[in-house]
N, C-alpha and C positions, 0 to 999 in steps of 0.2 A: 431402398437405394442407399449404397454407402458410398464415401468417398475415404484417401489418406491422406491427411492435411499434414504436409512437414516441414521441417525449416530447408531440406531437399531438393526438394517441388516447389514450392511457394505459393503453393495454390491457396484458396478462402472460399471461401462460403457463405455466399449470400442468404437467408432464412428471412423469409416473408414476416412480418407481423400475424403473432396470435398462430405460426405454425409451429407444429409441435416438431420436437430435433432435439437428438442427446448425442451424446458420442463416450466415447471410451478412449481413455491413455494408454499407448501401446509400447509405452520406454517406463522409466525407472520414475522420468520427472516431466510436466510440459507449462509450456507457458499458453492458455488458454485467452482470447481475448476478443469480447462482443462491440461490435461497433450499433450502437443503437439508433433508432428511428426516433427514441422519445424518451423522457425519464422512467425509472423504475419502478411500476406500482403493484406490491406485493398484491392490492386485491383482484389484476387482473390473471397473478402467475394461477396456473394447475398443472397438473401433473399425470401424466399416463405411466403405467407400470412396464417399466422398463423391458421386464419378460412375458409379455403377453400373449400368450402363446397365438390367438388369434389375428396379429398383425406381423407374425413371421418373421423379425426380424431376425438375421443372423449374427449375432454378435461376432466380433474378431476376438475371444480372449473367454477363457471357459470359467475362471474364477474371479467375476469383479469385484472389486468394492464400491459397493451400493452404499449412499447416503438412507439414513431411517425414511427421510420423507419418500425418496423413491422406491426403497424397500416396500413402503406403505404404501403407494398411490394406486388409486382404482384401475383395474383395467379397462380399455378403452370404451367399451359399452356402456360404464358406469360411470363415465368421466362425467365432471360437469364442466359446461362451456362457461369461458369469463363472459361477467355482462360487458354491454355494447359500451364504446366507445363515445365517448359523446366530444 
């Protein structure tokens, strides 16, 4: 499922805790911005591989620029789950 989030539309997007969600900038420049459930704890982030061919996504944009961690992250079979929440 994709959506286009603009300054246009006004639309946002809600993303549940622990669900996985990327997106792509489709202008020159954007101002991205997460409203959170909780503070930021690197040891719960992971990472699924952006182009996985088994999760179909369709990208809107044929040449992105991938950060190295996303470049690098496992594909989804190989993902590991954050541990639990306490």
């Amino acid at each position: 499922m994709g959506t286009i989030l603009s300054d246009e539309n006004k639309k946002a997007l809600y993303i549940p805790p622990d669900f996985a969600h990327g997106y792509a900038v489709l202008s020159s420049e954007a101002d991205f911005f997460y409203k959170c459930t909780d503070f930021y704890f690197p040891v719960h982030e992971r990472c699924i591989r952006w182009n996985d061919p088994d999760l179909g996504i369709e990208w809107p944009i044929k040449d992105p620029i991938v950060s190295i961690k996303d470049a690098n992250a496992p594909f989804f079979n190989n993902a590991e789950l954050p541990p639990p929440r306490v």
